[in-house]
SERO-4910 file (N, C-alpha, C, O; in steps of 0.05 Angstrom, whole numbers):
BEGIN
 pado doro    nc1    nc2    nc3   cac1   cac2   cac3    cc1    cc2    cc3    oc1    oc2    oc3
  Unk    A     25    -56   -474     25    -41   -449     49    -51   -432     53    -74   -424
  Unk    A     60    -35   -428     89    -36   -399     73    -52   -375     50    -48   -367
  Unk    A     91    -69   -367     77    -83   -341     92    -69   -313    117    -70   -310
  Unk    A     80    -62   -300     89    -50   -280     88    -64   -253     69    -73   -241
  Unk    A    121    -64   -244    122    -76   -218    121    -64   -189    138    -50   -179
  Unk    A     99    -72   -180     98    -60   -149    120    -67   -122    135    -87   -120
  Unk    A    119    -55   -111    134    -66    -87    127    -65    -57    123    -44    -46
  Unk    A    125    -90    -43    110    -90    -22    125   -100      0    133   -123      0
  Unk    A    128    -81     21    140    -90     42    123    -90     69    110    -70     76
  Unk    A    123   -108     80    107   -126    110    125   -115    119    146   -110    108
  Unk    A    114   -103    158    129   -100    169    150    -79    174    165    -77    193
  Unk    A    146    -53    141    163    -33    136    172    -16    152    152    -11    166
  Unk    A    194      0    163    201     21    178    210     44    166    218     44    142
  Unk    A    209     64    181    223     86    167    258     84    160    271     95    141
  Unk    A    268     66    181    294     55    189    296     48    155    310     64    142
  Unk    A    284     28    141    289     23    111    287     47     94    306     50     79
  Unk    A    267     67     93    269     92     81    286    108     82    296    118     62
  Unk    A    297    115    115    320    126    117    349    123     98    359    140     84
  Unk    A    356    100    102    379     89     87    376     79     57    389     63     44
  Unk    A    353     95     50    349     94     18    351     66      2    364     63    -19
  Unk    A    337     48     13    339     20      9    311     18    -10    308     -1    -26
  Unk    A    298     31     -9    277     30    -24    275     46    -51    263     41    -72
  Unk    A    295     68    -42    299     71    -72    319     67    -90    323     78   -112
  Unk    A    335     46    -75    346     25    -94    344      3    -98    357    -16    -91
  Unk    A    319      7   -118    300    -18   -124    317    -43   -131    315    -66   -123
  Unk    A    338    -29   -153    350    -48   -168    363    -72   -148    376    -88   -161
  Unk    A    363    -76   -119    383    -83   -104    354   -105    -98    363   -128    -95
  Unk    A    332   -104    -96    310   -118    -92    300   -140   -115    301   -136   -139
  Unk    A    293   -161   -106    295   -191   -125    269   -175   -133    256   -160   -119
  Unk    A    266   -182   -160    243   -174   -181    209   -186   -163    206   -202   -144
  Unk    A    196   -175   -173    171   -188   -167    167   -202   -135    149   -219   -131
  Unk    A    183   -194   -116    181   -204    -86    162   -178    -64    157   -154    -68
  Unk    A    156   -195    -44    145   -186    -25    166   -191     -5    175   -212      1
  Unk    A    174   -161      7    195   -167     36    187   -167     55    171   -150     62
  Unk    A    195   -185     69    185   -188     93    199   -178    117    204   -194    135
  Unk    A    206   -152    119    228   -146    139    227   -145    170    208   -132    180
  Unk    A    244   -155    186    245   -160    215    255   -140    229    258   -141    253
  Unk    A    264   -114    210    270   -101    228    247    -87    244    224    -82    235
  Unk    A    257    -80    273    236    -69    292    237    -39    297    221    -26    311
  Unk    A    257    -30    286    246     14    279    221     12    274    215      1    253
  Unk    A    202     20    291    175     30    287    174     52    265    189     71    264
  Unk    A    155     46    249    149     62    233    136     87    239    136    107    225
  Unk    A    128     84    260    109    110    276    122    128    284    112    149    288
  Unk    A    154    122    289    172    147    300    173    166    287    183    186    297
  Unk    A    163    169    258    171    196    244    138    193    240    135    201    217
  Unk    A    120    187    246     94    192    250     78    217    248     64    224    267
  Unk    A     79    234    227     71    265    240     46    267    240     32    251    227
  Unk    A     32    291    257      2    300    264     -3    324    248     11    343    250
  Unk    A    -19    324    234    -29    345    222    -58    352    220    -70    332    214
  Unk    A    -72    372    223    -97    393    223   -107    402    205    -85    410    197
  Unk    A   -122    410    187   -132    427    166   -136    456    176   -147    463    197
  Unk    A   -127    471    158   -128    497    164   -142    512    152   -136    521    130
  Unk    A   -170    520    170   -191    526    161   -193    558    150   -215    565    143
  Unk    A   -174    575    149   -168    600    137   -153    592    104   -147    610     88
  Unk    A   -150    564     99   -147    557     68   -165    535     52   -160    524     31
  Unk    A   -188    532     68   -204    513     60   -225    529     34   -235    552     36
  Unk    A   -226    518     20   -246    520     -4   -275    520      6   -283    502     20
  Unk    A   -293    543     -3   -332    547     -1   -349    511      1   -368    503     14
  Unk    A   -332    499    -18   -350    475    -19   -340    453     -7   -351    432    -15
  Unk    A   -317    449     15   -308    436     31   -314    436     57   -303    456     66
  Unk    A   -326    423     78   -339    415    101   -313    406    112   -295    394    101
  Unk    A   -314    413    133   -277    410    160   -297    390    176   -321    395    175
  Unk    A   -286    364    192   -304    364    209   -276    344    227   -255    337    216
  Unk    A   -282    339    251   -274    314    271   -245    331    279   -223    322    273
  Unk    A   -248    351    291   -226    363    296   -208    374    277   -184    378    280
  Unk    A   -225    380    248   -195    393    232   -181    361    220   -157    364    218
  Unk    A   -184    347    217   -182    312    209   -192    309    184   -177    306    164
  Unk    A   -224    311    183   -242    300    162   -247    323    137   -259    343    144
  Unk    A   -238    321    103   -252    343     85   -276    331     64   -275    320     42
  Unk    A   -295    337     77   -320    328     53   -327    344     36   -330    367     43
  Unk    A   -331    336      7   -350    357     -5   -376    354     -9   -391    335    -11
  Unk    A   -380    387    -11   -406    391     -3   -418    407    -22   -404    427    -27
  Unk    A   -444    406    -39   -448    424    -60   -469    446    -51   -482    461    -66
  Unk    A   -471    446    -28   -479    481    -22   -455    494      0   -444    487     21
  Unk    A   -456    511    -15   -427    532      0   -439    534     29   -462    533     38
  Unk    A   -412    538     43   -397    529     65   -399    559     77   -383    570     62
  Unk    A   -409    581     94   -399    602    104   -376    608    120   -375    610    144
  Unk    A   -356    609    102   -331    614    118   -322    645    105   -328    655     83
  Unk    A   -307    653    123   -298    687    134   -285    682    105   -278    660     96
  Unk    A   -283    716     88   -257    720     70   -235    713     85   -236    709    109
  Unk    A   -219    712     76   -187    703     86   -169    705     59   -175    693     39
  Unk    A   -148    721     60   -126    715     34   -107    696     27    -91    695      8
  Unk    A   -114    677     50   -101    647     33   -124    629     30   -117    605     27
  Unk    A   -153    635     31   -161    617     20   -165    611     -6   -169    629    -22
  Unk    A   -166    581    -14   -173    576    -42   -196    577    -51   -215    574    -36
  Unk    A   -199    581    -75   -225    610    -92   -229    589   -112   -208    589   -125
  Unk    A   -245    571   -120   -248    560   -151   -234    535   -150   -226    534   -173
  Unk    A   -228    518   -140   -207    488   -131   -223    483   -102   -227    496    -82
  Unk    A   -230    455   -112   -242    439    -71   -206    430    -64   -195    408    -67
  Unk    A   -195    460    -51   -175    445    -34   -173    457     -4   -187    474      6
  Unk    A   -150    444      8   -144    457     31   -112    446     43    -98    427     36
  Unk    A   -110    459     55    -72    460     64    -81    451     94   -104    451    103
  Unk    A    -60    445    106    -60    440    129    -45    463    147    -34    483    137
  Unk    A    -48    457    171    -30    483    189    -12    479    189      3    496    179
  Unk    A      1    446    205     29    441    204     48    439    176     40    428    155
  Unk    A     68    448    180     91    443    156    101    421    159     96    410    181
  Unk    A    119    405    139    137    376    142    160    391    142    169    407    127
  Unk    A    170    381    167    203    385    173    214    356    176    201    339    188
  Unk    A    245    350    163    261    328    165    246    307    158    230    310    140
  Unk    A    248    287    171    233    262    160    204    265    174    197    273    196
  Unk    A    188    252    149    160    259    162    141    234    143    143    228    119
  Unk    A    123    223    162    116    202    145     75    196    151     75    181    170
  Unk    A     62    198    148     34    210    148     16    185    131     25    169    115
  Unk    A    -17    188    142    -32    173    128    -56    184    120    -64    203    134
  Unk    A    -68    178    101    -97    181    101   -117    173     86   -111    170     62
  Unk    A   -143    167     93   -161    150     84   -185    161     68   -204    173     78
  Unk    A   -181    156     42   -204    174     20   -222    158     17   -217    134     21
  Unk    A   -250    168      9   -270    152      8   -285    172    -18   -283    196    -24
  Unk    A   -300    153    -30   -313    157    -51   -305    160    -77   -292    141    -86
  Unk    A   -309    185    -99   -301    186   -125   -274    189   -127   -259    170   -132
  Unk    A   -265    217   -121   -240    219   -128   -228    239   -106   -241    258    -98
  Unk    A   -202    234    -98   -190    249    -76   -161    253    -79   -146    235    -75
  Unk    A   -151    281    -89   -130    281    -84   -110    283    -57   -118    293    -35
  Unk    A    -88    274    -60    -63    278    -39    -47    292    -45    -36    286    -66
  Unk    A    -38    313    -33    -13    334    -46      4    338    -18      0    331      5
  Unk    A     22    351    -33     44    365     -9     54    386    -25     65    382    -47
  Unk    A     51    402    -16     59    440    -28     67    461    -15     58    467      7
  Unk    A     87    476    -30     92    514    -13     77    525     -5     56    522    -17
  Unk    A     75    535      7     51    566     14     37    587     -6     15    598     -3
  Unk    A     66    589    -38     65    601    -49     47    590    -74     45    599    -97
  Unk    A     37    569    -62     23    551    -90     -8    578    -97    -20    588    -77
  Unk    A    -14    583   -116    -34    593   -129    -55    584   -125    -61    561   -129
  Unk    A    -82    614   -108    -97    605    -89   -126    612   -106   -145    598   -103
  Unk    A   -126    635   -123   -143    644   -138   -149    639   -169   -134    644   -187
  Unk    A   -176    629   -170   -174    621   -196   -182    600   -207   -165    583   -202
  Unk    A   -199    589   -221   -211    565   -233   -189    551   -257   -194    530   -269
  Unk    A   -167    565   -262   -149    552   -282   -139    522   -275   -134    519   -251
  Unk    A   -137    502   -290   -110    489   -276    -97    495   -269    -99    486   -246
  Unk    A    -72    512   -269    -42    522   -257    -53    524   -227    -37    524   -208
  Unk    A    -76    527   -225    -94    540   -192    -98    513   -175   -103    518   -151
  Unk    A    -97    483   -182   -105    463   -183    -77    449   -168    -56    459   -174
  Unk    A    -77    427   -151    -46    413   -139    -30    404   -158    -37    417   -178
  Unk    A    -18    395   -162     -5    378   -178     -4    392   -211      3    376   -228
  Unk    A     -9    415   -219    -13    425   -248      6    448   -241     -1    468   -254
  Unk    A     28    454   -223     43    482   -228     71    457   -208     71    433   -203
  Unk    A     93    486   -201    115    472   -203    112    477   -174    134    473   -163
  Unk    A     90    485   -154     92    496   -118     85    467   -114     89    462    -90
  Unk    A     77    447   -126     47    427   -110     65    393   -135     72    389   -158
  Unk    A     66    382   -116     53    340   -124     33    334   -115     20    344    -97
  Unk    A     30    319   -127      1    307   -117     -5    277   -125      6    271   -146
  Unk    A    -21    256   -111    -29    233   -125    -58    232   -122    -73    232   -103
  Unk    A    -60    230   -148    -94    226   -147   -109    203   -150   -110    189   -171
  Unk    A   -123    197   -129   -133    167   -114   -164    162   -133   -179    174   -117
  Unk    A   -177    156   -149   -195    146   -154   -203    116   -159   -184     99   -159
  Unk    A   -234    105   -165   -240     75   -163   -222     65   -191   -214     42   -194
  Unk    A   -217     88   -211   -198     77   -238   -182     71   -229   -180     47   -235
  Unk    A   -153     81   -207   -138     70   -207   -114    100   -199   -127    120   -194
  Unk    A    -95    103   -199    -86    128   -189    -59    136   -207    -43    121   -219
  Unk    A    -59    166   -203    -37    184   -222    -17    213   -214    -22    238   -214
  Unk    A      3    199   -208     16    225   -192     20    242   -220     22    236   -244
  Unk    A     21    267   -202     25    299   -218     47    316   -210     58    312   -188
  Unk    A     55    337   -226     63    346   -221     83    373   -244     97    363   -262
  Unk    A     82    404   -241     82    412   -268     68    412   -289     72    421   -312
  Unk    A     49    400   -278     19    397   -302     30    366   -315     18    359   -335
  Unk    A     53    347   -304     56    318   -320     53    304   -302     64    300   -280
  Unk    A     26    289   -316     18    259   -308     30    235   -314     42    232   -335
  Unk    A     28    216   -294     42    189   -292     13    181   -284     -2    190   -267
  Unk    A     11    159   -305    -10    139   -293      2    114   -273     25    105   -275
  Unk    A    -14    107   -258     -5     86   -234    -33     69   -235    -53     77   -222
  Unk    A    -34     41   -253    -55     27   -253    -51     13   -217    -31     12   -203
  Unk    A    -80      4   -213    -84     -1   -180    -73    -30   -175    -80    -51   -186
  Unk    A    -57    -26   -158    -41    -52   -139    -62    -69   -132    -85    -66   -125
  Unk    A    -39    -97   -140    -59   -116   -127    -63   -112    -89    -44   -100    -78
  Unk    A    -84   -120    -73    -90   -110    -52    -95    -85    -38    -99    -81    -14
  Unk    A    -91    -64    -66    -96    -36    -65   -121    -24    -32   -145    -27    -30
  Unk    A   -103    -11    -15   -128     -5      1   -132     28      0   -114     45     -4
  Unk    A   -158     32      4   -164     63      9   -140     83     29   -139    107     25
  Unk    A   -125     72     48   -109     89     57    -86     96     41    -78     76     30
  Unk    A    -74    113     36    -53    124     38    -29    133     40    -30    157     36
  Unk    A     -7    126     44     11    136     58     26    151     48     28    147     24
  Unk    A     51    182     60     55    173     45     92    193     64     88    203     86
  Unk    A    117    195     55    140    194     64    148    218     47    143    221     23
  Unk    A    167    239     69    177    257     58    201    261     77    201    265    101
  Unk    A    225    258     57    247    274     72    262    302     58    279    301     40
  Unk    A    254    318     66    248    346     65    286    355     48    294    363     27
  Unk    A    296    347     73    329    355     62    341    343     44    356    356     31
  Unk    A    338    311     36    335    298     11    331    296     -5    342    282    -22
  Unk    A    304    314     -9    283    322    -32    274    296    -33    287    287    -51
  Unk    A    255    273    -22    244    247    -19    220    245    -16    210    250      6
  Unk    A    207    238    -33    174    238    -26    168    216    -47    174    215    -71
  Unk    A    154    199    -33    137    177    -35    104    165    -28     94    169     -6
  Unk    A     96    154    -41     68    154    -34     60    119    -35     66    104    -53
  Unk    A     47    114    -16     48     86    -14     14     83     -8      0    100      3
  Unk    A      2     45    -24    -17     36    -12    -24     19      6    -26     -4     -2
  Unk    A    -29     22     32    -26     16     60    -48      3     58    -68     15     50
  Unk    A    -47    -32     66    -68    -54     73    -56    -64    110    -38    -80    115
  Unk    A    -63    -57    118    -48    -74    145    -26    -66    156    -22    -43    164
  Unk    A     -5    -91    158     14    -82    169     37    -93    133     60   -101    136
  Unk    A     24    -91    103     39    -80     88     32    -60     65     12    -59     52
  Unk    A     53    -47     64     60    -20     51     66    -24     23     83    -42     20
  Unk    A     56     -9     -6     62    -18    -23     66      3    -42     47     14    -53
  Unk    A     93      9    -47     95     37    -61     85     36    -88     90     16   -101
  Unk    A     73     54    -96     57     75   -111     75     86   -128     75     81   -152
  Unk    A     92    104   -114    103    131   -134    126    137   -123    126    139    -98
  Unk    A    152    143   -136    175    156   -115    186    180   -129    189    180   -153
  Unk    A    193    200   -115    200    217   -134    227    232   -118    227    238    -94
  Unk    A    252    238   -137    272    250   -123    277    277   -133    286    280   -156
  Unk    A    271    297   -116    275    321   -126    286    352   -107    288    346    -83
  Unk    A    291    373   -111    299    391    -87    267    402    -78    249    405    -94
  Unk    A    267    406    -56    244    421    -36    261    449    -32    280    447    -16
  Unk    A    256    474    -43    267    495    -39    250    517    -17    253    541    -13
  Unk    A    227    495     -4    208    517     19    199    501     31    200    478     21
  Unk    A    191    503     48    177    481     67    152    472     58    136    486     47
  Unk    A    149    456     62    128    426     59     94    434     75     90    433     99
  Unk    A     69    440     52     46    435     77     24    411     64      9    419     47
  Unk    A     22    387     71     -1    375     58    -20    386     55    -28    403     71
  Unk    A    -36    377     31    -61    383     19    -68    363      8    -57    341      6
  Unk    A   -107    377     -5   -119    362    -11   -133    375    -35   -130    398    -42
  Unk    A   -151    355    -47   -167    367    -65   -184    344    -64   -176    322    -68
  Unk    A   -218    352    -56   -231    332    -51   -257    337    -75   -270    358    -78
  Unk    A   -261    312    -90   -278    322   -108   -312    322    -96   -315    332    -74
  Unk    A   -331    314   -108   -363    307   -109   -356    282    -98   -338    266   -103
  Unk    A   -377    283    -81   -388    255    -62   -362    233    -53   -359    209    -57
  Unk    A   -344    258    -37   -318    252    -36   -309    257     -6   -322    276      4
  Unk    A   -292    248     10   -286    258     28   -252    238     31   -243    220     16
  Unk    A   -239    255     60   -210    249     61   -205    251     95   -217    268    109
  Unk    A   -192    236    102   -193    238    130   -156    237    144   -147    214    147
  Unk    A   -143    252    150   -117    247    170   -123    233    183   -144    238    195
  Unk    A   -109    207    190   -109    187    200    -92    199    228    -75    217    226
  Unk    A    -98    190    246    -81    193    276    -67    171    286    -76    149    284
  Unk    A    -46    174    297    -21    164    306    -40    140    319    -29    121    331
***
């Protein structure tokens, strides 16, 4: 088995993300924890985001202001709507990611995905392709007690669980860059997960996909 090295930075800012220092690992001593002094708040590219309850899934419960997605195994009475999702526990948010944008959130129980996707992602339908992370609109990382696996195009990457692994989240998108990253947040350090460099040809909306006895919460500024 490949041993896989994490990377953990105390203290992280977006100020380091920006200037792509993180994703040039190779410039970072093997096997270290950084301890960086710089003081760019990480919170400046901080964004707020809502669930948008005209794309929430029958078996998904909204609760704490549009914040919290639980699942729930007796259906939900919510209005038809043509972007909601039909056959998938997901849901999109209202706001889009513009420029740098950097977000948290805290899953609890079996299994919970994290995504960020087009509008145009596929809403109908029990297929995979209908699913985050299994077509070419949607990424996704999927958080369970095994251990977690970003997606994407229907290809998995396994990501066995970081030492100090915590239930939050995080995770960094720079939109004009094509930059998205997903990190596991203990405190005040950050420990990337997954990085991926690629073009964003539409704007950016997080999602979710929350399984059985599962819930996901947007964390606030």
């Amino acid at each position: 088995m490949q041993h896989r090295t994490y990377w953990s930075f105390r203290g992280t800012s977006l100020y380091w993300h920006r200037y792509e220092a993180v994703h040039r690992l190779s410039s970072i001593p093997p096997n270290s924890s950084l301890r960086l002094n710089l003081c760019v708040s990480l919170w400046s590219d901080f964004c707020s985001f809502t669930l948008d309850p005209n794309t929430v899934e029958k078996y998904i419960l909204l609760s704490e202001e549009g914040r919290v997605a639980t699942y729930k195994r007796r259906s939900q009475k919510y209005p038809e709507h043509p972007e909601r999702f039909e056959g998938h526990p997901q849901v999109l948010c209202r706001e889009r990611v513009s420029g740098f944008c950097y977000w948290e959130v805290k899953w609890s129980g079996r299994i919970v995905n994290v995504a960020i996707s087009y509008k145009e992602v596929p809403r109908k339908g029990r297929t995979d392709e209908c699913g985050f992370g299994r077509n070419q609109q949607s990424w996704k990382l999927c958080c369970s007690q095994q251990g977690f696996s970003f997606w994407h195009d229907n290809s998995r990457t396994d990501i066995p669980i970081p030492p100090g692994s915590s239930s939050i989240v995080g995770v960094f998108v720079n939109h004009r860059a094509g930059r998205l990253a997903f990190y596991s947040v203990s405190g005040d350090t950050v420990t990337l997960l997954h990085r991926v460099k690629t073009t964003f040809s539409q704007p950016l909306y997080p999602g979710f996909w929350v399984g059985d006895r599962s819930s996901v919460k947007i964390c606030v500024e």
